[in-house]
C-alpha positions as CSV (number, residue, x, y, z in Angstrom):
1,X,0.0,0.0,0.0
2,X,1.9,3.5,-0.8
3,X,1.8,5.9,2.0
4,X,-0.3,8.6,0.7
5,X,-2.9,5.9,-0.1
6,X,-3.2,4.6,3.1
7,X,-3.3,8.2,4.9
8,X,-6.4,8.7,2.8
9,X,-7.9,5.7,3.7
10,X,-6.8,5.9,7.7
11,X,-8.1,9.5,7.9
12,X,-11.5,8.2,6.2
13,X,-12.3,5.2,8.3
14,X,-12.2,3.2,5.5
15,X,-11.7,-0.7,6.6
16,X,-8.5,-2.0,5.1
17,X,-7.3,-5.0,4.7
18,X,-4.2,-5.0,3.4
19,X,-5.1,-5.7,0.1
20,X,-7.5,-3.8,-1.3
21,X,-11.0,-1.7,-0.8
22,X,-14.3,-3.1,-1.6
23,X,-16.0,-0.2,-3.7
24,X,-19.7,0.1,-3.0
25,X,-22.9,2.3,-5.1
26,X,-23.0,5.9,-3.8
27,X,-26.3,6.2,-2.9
28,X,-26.4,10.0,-3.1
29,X,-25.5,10.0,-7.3
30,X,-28.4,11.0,-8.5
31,X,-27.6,12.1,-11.7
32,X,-25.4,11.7,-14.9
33,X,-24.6,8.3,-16.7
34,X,-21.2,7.4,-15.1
35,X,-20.7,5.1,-12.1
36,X,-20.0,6.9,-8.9
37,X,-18.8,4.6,-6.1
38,X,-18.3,4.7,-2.4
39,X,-14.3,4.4,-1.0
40,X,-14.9,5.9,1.9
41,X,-16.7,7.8,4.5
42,X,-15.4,11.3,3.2
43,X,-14.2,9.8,-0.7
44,X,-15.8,8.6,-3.6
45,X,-14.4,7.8,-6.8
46,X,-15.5,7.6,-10.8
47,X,-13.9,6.3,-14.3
48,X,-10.9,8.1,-14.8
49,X,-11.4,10.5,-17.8
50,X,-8.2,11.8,-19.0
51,X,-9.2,15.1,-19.8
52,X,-11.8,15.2,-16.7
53,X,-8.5,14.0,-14.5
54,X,-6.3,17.1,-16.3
55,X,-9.0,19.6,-15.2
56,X,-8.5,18.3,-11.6
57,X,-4.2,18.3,-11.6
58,X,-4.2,21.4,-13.0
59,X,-7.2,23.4,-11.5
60,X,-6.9,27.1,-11.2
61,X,-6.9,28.4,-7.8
62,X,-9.9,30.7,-8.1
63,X,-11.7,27.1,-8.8
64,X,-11.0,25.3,-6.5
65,X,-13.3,26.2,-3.8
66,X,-16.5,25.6,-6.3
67,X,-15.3,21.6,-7.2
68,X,-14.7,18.8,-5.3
69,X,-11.1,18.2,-3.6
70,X,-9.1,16.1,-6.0
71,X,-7.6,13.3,-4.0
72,X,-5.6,10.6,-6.6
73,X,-5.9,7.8,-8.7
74,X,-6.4,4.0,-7.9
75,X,-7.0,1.0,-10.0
76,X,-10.2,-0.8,-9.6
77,X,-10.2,-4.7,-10.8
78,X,-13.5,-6.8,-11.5
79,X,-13.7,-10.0,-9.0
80,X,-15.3,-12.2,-7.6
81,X,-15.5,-12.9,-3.6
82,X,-15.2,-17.1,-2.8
83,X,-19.1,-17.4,-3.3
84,X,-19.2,-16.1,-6.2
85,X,-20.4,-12.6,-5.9
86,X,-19.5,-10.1,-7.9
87,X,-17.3,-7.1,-6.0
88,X,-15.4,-4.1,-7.7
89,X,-11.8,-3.5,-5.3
90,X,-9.1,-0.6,-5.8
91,X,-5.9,-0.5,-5.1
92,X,-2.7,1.6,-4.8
93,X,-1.4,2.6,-8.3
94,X,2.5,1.6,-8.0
95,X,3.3,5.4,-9.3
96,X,1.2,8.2,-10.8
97,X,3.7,8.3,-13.7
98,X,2.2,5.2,-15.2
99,X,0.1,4.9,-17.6
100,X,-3.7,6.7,-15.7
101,X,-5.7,7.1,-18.9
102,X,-8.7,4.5,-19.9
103,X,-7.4,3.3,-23.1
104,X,-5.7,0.4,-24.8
105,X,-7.0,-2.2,-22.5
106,X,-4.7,-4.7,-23.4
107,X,-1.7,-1.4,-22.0
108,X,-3.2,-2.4,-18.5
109,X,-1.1,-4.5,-16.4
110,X,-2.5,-7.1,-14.1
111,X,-2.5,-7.4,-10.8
112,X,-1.0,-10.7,-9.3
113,X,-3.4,-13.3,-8.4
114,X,-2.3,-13.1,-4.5
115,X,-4.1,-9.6,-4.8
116,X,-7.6,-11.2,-5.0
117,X,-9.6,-10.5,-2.4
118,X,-11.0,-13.2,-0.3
119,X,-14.6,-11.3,0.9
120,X,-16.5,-14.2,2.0
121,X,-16.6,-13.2,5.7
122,X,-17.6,-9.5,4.7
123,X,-20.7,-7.5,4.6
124,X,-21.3,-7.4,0.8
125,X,-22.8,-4.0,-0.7
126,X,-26.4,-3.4,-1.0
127,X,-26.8,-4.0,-4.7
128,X,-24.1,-7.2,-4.9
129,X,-26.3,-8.7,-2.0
130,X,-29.1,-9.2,-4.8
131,X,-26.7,-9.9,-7.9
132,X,-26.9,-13.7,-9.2
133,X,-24.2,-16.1,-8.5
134,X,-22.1,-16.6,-11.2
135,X,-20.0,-19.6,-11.6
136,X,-15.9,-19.3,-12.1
137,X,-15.9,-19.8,-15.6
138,X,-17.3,-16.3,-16.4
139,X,-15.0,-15.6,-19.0
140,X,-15.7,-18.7,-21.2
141,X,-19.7,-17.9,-20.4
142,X,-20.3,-14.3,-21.5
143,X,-23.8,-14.9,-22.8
144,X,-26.0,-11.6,-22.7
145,X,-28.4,-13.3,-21.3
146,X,-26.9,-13.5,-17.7
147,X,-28.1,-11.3,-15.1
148,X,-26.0,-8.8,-12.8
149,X,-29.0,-8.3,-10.9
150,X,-32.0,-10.1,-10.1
151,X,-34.5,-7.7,-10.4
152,X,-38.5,-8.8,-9.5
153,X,-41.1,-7.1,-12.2
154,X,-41.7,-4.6,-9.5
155,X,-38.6,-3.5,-8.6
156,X,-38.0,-3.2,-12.6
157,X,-41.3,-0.9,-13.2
158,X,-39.7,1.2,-10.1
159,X,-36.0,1.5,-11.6
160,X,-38.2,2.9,-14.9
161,X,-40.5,5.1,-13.4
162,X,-38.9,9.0,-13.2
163,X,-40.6,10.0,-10.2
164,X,-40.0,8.0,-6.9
165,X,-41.0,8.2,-3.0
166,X,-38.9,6.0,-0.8
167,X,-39.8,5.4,3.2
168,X,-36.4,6.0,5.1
169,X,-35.0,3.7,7.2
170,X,-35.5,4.9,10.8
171,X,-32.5,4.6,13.0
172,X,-32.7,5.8,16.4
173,X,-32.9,9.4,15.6
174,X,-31.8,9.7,11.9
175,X,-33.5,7.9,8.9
176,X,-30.9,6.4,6.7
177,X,-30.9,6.7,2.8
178,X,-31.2,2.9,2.4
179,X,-31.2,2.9,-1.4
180,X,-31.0,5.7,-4.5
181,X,-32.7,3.9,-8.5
182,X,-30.3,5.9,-9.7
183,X,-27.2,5.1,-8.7
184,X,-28.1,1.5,-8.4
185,X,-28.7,1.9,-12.0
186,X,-25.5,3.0,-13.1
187,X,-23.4,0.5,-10.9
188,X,-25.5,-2.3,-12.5
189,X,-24.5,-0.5,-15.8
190,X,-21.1,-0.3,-14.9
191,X,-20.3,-4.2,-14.0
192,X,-22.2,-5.0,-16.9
193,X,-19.5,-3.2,-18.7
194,X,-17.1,-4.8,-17.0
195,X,-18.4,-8.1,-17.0
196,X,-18.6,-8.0,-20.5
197,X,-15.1,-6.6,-20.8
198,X,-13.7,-9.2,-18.7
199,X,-12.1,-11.3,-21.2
200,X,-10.1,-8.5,-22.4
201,X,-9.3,-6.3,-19.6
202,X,-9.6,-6.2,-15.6
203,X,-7.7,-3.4,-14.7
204,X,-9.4,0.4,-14.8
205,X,-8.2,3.6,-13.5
206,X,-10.7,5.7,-11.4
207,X,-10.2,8.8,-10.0
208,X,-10.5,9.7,-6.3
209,X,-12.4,13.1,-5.5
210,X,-14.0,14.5,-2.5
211,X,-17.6,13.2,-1.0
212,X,-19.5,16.2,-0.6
213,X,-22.3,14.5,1.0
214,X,-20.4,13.3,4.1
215,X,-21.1,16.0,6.7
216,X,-25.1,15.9,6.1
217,X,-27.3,13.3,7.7
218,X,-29.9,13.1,5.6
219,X,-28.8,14.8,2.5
220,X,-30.9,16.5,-0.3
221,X,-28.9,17.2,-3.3
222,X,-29.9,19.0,-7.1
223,X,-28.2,18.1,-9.7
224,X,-28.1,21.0,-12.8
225,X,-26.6,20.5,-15.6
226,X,-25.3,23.8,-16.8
227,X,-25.1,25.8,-20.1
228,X,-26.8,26.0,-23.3
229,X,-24.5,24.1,-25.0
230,X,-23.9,20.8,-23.9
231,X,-21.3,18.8,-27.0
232,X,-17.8,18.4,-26.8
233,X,-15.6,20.4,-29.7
234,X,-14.6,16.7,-30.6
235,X,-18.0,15.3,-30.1
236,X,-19.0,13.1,-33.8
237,X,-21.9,15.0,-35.9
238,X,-24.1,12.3,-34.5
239,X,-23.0,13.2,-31.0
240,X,-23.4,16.8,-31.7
241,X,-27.0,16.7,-33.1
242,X,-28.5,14.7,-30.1
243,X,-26.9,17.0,-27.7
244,X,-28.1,19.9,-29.9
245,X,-31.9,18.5,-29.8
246,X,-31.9,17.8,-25.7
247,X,-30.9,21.2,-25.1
248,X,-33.5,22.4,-27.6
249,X,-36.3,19.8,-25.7
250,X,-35.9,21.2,-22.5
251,X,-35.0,24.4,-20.6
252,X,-30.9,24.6,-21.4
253,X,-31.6,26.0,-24.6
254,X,-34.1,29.0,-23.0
255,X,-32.1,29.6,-19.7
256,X,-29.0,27.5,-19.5
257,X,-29.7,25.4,-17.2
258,X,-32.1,21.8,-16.7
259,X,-32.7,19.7,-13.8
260,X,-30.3,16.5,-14.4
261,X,-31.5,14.5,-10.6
262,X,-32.7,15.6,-6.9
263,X,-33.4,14.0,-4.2
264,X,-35.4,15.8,-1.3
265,X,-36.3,14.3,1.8
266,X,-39.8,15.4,2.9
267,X,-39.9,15.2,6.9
268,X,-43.7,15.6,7.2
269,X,-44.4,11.6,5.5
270,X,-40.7,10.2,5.9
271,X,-40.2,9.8,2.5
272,X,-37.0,10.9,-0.2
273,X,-38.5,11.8,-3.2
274,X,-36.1,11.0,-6.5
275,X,-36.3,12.8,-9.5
276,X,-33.7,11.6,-12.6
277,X,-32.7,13.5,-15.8
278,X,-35.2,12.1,-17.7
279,X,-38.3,13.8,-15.9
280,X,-35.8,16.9,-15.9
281,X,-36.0,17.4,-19.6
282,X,-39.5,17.6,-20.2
283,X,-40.1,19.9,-17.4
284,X,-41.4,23.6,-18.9
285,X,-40.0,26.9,-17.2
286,X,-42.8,27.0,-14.9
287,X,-41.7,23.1,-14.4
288,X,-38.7,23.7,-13.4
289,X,-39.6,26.2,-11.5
290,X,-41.9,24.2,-9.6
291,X,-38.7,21.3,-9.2
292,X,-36.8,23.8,-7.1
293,X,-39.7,24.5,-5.1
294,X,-39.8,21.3,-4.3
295,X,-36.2,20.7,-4.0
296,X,-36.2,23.0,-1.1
297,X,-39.7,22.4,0.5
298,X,-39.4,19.9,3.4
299,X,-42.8,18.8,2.7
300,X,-44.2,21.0,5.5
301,X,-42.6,24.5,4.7
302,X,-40.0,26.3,2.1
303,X,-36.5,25.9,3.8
304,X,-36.1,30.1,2.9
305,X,-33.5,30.1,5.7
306,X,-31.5,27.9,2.6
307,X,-32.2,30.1,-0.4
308,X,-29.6,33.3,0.7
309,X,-26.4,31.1,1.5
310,X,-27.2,29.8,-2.1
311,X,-27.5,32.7,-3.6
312,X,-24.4,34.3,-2.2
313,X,-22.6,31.2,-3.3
314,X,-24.2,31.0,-7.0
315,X,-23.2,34.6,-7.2
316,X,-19.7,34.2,-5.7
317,X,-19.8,31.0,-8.0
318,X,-20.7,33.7,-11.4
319,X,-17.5,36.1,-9.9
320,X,-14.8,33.4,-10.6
321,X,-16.1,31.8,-13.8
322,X,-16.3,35.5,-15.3
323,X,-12.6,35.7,-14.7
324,X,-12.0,32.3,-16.0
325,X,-10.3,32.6,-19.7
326,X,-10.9,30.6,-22.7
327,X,-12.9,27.8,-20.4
328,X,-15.9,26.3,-21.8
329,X,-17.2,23.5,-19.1
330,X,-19.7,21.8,-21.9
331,X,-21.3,19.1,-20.1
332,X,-20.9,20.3,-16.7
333,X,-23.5,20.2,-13.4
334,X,-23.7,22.4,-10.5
335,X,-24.9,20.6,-7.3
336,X,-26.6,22.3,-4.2
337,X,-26.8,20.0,-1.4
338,X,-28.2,20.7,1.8
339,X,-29.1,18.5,4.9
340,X,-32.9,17.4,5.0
341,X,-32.7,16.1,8.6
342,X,-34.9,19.3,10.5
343,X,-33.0,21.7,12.6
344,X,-32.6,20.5,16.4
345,X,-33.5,21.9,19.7
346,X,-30.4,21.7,22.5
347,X,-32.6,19.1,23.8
348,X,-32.8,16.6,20.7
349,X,-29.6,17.5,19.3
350,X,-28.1,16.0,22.6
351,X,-30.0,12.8,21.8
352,X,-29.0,12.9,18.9
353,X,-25.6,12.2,19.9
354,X,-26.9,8.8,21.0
355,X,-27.7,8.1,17.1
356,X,-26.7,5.1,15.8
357,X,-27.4,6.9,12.5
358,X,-24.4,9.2,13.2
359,X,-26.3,12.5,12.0
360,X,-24.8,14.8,14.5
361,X,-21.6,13.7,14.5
362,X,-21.1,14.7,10.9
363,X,-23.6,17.2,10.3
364,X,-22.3,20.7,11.1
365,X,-25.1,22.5,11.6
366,X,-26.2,22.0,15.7
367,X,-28.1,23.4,18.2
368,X,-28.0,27.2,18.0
369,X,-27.2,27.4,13.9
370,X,-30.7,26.6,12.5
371,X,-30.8,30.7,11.4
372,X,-27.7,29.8,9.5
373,X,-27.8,26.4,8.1
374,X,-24.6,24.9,6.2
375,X,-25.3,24.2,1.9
376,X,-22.8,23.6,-0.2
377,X,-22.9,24.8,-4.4
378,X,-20.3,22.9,-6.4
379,X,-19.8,22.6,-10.1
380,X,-18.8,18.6,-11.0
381,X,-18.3,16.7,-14.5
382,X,-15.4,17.7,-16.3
383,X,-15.1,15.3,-19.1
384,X,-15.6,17.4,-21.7
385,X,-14.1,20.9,-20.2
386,X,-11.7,22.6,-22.4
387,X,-9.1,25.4,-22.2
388,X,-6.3,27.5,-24.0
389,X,-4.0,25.5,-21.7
390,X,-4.9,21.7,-22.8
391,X,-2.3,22.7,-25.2
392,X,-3.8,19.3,-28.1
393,X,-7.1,20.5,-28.5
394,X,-8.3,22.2,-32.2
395,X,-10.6,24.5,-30.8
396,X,-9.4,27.1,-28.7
397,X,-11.9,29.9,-27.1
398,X,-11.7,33.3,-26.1
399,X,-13.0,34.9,-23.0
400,X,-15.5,33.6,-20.6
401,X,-18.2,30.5,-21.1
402,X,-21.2,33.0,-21.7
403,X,-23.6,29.7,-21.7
404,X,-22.8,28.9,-18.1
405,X,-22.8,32.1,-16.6
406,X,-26.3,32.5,-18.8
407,X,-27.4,29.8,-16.5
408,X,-26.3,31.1,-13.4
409,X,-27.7,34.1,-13.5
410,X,-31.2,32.5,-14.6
411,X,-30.9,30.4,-11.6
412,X,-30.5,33.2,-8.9
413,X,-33.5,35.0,-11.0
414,X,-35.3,32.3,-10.0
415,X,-34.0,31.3,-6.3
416,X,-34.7,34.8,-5.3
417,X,-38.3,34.7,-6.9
418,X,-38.3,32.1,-4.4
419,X,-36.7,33.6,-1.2
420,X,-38.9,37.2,-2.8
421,X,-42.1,34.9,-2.5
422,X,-41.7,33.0,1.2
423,X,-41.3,36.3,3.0
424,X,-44.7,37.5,1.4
């Protein structure tokens, strides 16, 4: 294990067995189509994109207050534990200097066998505790027909649907967020595509990056993706048309900005409601409009004690990208996250100590702040972000991304319509 690795891992909590670190679904993704896993308490990590991962090494200062903290690169195999289950482990990359990018798979270089994992005594993640059993020879049967999960024709109609209400688990004090369609989805997605892969390649790069959700208890996060433009300069015709005709469907086109996931948790029935991006792009102005309502509406009141630490931080947020030269973030999302468990009284917040649900211990917002609660506005998804310093591309821009900060500046219009409207 290199040093830096495990000082990561130590200062996270994350169990470690010497080996390697069972990666598990993030259950707070609730947008965009690539695989966001759990490493730790205060981690996550996603397919390394090379030009994603060069926005991250070489992020201007100004920036880096509005994105998550970059914390390194691991390799992520494909395995299986001794009954069969299927389990995605990273470990230590021997140096940084290697080869990180997701290419040539047959470039990768294998891990020995005496790095398999032997996970049969440990908890296995939610989803992998409903995946099949497959047998060992995997890689001579690669039929499409096998299953990574086994879904009933309920649970399918559910993981289809675009609107969902979940009932929390109830800990002592804090419900827990047992399960997200969403990001179940994509990890399904993403050993399928490894599964599939398997005969090929086992070794991926993934990139390490900051868990913003980690100090909230019960977190409610709204996932925007930003801009009016949404293709890549190197994106194919095809590419380019598609992206074109989703901005044109929905609200990017008109103010720069569409709903890409939320999840809110409503305190009055118990319940996280789920929206995902495909509800987001039919929803009209006065749609969307509505979304944020309910984004921050705990289903008994408007949180409007959230809307101005927002707003200062979208507008902070429009102050740095103005200054930002020859940037376009195509593709982008901003996410506001807040916590959804309801401010505390000195008495419960005591209690709530007692929590076997751990919400006071990591949210930050006790007894005494409810008049000034903790959100947090960051901007996420740099795959296809471009600059004058990438130094390869063709297409090099001048001045500021105009279709981001259009976006911005629609979305305080309308969050202080909102905070305008609950003191009325």
């Amino acid at each position: 294990m290199c040093p830096a690795l495990e000082a990561l891992m130590q200062a996270d909590g994350t169990p470690y067995s010497g080996k390697g670190v069972m990666l598990e679904p993030f259950v707070h993704q609730v947008g965009g189509h690539s695989c966001v896993l759990r490493f730790g308490e205060q981690t996550i990590c996603k397919p390394l994109i090379p030009r994603e991962h060069q926005f991250y090494k070489n992020l201007p200062a100004e920036m880096r207050k509005f994105t998550p903290q970059y914390r390194g690169v691991v390799s992520v195999s494909f395995e299986e534990d001794e009954e069969g289950s299927l389990c995605l482990i990273a470990y230590p990359l021997h140096s940084e200097s290697l080869d990180l990018e997701n290419k040539d798979p047959s470039s990768d270089c294998q891990e020995p066998k005496s790095k398999m994992v032997k996970w049969s005594n440990k908890k296995q993640s939610l989803l992998l505790q409903e995946n099949e059993n497959y047998s060992k020879d995997r890689a001579r049967n690669s039929r499409k027909e096998d299953k990574i999960m086994s879904y009933n024709r309920d649970e399918v109609q559910q993981q289809q649907a675009e609107v969902l209400y979940f009932n929390l688990e109830k800990g002592n004090v804090v419900p827990q967020i047992k399960h997200n369609p969403w990001s179940l989805k994509c990890h399904q997605q993403q050993l399928q595509r490894m599964k599939e892969n398997a005969k090929h390649r086992n070794q991926y790069k993934f990139i390490l990056l900051e868990n913003l959700t980690w100090r909230y208890a019960v977190p409610c996060v709204l996932d925007l993706k930003m801009g009016t433009r949404q293709h890549g300069d190197d994106a194919s015709e095809e590419k380019k048309a598609n992206q074109i005709r989703k901005c044109q469907q929905s609200t990017s086109a008109s103010i720069g900005v569409r709903l890409c996931g939320m999840q809110v948790y409503q305190s009055d029935s118990g319940q996280l409601m789920f929206m995902n991006k495909y509800h987001g792009r039919k929803l009209t102005l006065a749609g969307f409009k509505e979304a944020l309502y309910q984004f921050f509406h705990d289903g008994r009141r408007l949180r409007h004690e959230l809307l101005s630490p927002v707003l200062r931080r979208l507008r902070e947020m429009q102050a740095a990208l103005e200054a930002c030269e020859s940037y376009r973030f195509y593709s982008s999302s901003l996410l506001i996250i807040y916590d959804g468990e309801p401010p505390r009284t000195p008495a419960s917040s005591a209690a709530g100590g007692l929590s076997g649900g751990g919400g006071s211990s990591r949210s930050s917002h006790g007894a005494g702040e409810a008049s000034s609660p903790e959100v947090d506005v960051r901007m996420i998804d740099f795959a296809h972000t471009t600059c004058r310093h990438y130094g390869e591309d063709s297409v090099v821009h001048e001045g500021q991304d105009s279709g981001f900060i259009f976006g911005l500046q629609n979305l305080i219009t309308i969050i202080s319509q909102l905070e305008d409207n609950s003191t009325d």
